[in-house]
C-alpha positions as CSV (number, residue, x, y, z in Angstrom):
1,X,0.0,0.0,0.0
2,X,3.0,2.3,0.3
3,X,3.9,1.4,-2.9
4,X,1.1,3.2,-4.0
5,X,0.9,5.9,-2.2
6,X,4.4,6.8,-3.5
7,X,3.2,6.2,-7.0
8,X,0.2,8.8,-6.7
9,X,2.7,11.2,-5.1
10,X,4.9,11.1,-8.2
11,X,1.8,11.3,-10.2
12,X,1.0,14.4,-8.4
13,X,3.8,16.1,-8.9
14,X,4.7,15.3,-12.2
15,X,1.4,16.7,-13.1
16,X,1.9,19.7,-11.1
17,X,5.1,20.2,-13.0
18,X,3.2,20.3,-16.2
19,X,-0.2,22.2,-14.9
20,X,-2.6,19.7,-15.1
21,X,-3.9,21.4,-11.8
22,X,-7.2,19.0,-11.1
23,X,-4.9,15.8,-11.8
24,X,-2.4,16.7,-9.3
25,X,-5.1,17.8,-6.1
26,X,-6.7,14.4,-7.2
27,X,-3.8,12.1,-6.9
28,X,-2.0,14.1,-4.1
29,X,-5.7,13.5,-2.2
30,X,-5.8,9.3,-3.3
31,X,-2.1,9.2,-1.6
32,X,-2.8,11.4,1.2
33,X,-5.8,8.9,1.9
34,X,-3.8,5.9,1.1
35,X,-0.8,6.9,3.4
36,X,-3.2,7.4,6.6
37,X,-4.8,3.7,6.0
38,X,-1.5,2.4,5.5
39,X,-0.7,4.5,9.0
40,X,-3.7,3.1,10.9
41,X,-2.8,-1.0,9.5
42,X,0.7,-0.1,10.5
43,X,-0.1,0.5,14.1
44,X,-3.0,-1.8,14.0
45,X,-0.5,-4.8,12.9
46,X,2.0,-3.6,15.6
47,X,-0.6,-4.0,18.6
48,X,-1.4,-7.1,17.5
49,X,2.0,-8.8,16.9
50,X,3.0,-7.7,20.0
51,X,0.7,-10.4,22.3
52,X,2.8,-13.0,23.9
């Protein structure tokens, strides 16, 4: 999921390089929103794993 996130940031700002102004707050919101899931599984995965 990080993978992706990275992906849509270089899509943002590649298309922010060439003015495509709509494309860019689109894919700079789809990684925004894909960072703070990948956040919350993060955490989420590290409470778990942590039971002994």
């Amino acid at each position: 999921m990080l993978r992706w996130t990275i992906i849509f940031i270089v899509l943002a700002i590649i298309a922010g390089i060439f003015g495509f102004g709509g494309i860019a707050v689109g894919a700079a919101g789809i990684a925004k929103v894909l960072f703070f899931i990948f956040i919350v599984l993060f955490i989420i995965s590290l409470i778990r794993g942590r039971k002994v």
